[in-house]
C-alpha positions as CSV (number, residue, x, y, z in Angstrom):
1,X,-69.9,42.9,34.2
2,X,-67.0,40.5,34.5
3,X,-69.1,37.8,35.3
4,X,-71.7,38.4,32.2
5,X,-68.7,38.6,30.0
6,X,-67.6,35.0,31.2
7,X,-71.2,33.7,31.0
8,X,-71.4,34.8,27.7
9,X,-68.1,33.5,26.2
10,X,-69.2,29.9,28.1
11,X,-72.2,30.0,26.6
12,X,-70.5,30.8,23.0
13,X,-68.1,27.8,23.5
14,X,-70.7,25.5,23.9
15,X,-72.3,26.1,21.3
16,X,-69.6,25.9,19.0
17,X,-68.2,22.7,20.7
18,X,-72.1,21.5,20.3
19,X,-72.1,22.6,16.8
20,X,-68.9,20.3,15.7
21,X,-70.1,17.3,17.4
22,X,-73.4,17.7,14.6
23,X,-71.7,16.7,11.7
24,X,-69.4,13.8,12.9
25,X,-73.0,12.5,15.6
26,X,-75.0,12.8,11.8
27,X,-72.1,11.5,9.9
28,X,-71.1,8.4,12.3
29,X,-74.3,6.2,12.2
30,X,-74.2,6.2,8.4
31,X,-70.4,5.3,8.3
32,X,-71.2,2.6,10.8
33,X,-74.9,1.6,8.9
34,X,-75.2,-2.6,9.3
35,X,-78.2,-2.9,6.4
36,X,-77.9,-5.2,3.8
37,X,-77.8,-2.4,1.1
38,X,-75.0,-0.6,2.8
39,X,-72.8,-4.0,3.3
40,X,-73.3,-4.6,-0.5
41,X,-72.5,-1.4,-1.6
42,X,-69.7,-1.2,0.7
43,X,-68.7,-5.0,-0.6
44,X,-68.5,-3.9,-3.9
45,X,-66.0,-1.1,-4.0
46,X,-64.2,-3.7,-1.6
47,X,-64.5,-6.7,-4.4
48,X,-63.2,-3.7,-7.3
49,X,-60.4,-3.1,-5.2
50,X,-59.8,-7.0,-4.9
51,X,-59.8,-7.8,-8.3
52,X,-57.7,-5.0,-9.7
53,X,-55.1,-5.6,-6.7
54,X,-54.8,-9.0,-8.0
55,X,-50.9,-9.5,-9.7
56,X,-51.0,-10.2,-13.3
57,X,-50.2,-14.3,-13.7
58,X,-46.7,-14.9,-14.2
59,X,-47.1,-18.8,-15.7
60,X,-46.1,-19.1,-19.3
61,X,-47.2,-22.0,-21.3
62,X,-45.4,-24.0,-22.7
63,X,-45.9,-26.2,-25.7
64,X,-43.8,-28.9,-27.0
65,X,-43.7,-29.7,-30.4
66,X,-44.2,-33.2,-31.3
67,X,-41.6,-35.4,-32.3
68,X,-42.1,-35.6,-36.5
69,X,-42.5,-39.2,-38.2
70,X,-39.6,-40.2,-39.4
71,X,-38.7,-39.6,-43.0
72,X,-38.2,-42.9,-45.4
73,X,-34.9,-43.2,-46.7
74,X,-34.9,-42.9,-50.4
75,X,-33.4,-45.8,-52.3
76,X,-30.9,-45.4,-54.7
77,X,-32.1,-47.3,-58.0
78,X,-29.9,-50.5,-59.0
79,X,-28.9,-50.5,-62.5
80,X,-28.9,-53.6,-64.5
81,X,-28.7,-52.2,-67.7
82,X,-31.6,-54.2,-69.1
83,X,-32.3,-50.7,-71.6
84,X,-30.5,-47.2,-72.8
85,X,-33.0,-44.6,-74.1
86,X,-36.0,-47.6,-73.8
87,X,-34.1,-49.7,-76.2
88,X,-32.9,-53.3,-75.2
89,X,-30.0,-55.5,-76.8
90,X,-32.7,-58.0,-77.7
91,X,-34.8,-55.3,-80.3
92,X,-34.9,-55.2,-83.9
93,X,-35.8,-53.2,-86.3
94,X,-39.1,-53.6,-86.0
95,X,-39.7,-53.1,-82.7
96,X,-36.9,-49.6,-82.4
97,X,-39.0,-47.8,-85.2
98,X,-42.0,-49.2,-83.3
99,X,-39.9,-47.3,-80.3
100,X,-38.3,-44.5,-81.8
101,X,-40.4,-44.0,-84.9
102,X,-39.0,-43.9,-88.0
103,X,-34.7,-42.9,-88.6
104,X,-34.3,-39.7,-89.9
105,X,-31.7,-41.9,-92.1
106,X,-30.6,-45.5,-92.9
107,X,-27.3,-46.7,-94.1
108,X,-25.0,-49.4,-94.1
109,X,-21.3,-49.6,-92.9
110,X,-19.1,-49.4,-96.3
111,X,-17.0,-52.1,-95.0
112,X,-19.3,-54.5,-92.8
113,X,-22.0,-55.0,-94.7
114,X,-24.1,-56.5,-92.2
115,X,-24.0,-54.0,-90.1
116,X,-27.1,-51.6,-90.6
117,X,-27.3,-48.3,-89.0
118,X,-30.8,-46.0,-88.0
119,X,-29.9,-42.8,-87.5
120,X,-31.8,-40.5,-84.9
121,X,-31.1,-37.4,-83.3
122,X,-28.3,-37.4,-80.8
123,X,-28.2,-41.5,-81.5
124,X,-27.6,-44.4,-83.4
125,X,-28.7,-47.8,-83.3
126,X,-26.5,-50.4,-85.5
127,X,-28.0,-53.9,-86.3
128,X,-25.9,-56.7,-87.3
129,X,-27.8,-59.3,-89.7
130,X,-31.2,-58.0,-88.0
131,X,-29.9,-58.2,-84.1
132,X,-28.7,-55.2,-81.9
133,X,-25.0,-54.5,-82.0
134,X,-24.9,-51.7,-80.6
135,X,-26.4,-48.2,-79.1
136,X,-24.4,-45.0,-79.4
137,X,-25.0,-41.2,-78.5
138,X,-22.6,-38.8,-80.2
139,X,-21.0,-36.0,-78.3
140,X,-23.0,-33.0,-77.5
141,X,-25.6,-35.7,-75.8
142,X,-27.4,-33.7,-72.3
143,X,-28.3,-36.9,-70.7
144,X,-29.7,-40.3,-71.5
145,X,-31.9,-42.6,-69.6
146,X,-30.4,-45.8,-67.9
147,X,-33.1,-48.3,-66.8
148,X,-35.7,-45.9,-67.0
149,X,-33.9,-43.4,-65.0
150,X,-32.5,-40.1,-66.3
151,X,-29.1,-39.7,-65.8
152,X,-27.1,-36.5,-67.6
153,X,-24.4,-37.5,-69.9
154,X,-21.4,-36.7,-67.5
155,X,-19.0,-39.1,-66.8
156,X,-19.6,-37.7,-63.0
157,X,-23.1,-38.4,-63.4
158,X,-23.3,-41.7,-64.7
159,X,-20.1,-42.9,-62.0
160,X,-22.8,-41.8,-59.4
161,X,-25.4,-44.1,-60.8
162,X,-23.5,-46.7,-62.0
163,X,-20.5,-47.0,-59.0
164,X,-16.7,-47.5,-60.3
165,X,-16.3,-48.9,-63.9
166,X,-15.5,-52.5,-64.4
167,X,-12.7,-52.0,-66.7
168,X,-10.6,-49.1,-67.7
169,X,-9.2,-48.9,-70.9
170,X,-6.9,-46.7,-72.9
171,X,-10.1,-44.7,-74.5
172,X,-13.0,-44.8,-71.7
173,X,-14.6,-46.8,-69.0
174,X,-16.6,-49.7,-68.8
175,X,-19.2,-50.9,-66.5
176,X,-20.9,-54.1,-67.0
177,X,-24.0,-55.9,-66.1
178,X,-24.1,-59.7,-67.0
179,X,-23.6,-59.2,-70.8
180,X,-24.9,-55.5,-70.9
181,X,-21.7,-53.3,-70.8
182,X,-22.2,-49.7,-71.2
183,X,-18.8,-47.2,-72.1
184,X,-17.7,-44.3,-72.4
185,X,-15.0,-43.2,-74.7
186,X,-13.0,-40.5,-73.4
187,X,-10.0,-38.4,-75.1
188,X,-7.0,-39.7,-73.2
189,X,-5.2,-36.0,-73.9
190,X,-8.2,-33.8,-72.8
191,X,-10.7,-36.0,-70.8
192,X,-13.3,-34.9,-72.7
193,X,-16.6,-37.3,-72.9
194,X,-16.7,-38.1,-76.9
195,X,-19.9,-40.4,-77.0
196,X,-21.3,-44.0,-75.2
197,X,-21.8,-46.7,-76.1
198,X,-24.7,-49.9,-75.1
199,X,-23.3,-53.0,-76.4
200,X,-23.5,-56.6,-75.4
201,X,-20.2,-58.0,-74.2
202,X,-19.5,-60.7,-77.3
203,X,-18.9,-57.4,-79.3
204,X,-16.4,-55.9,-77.3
């Protein structure tokens, strides 16, 4: 009875030791398959893997900005004082109306009566016997033109474009230009601008 017993439990263990084996001996050839289909199935998980393992890159670009053209210095203008407001010391009457247009009003100095004034807005232009004798802007005047240049009707302004007077008298500044002056009558007590003046310098 003993020895049935034993026989039986032997037999039992055999079969279950058998029995394990079956999966792993079914399992084990596939595992270990050499075919092409299997090695590219298995490559690609193995090429997935690869590629996502991969570190991201680190290298920044760099770009350098290229060197600008240099910018051309802008010349400041030289003033010769050939015109004020487009009008020379060699116009006449003629050719200022020509200019200007017609003068809101003509008259003539009370004393001097050679001397001829046309009357615009904001300036006056006195001939003497026919020729220039002088340009004037009154007080109140934003800015004249010099040379073709606009220049405001400062005495900061026109010190800037013009460099230090030439002269400096009791009632203004002057700066000349051959025999172009140009002035500016300032009150002595307040150093108020009171009005310019484009002259040639015989009349001074």
């Amino acid at each position: 009875m003993k020895n049935f017993i034993f026989i039986s439990c032997l037999i039992g263990s055999i079969f279950a030791f058998t029995g394990d084996l079956g999966p792993v001996a079914t399992t084990l050839p596939a595992a270990m398959d050499s075919s092409p289909v299997a090695a590219e199935a298995s490559a690609k998980p193995a090429n997935k893997i690869v590629t996502a393992s991969m570190p991201p890159s680190t290298v920044t670009e760099v770009t350098y900005a290229k060197e600008d053209a240099s910018v051309p210095e802008v010349k400041k203008p030289v003033f010769t004082l050939q015109n004020v407001n487009g009008i020379t010391l060699y116009d006449d009457p003629g050719s200022v109306v020509k200019k200007l247009g017609k003068p809101e009003k003509i008259t003539e100095d009370p004393y001097l009566k050679e001397l001829e004034t046309y009357q615009y807005p904001n300036m006056d232009v006195i001939f003497s016997d026919g020729m220039i004798f002088s340009v004037e802007l009154a007080e109140g005047t934003k800015s004249l033109m010099i040379d073709g240049h606009k220049v405001a009707a400062t005495v900061e302004a026109v010190k800037e474009a013009l460099g230090q007077p030439d002269y400096i008298t009791e009632d203004g500044i002057v700066f000349e230009r051959g025999e172009a002056l140009l002035k500016l009558f300032i009150d002595p007590d307040t150093g108020k601008l009171t009005s310019i003046h484009y002259f040639q310098s015989f009349s001074m």
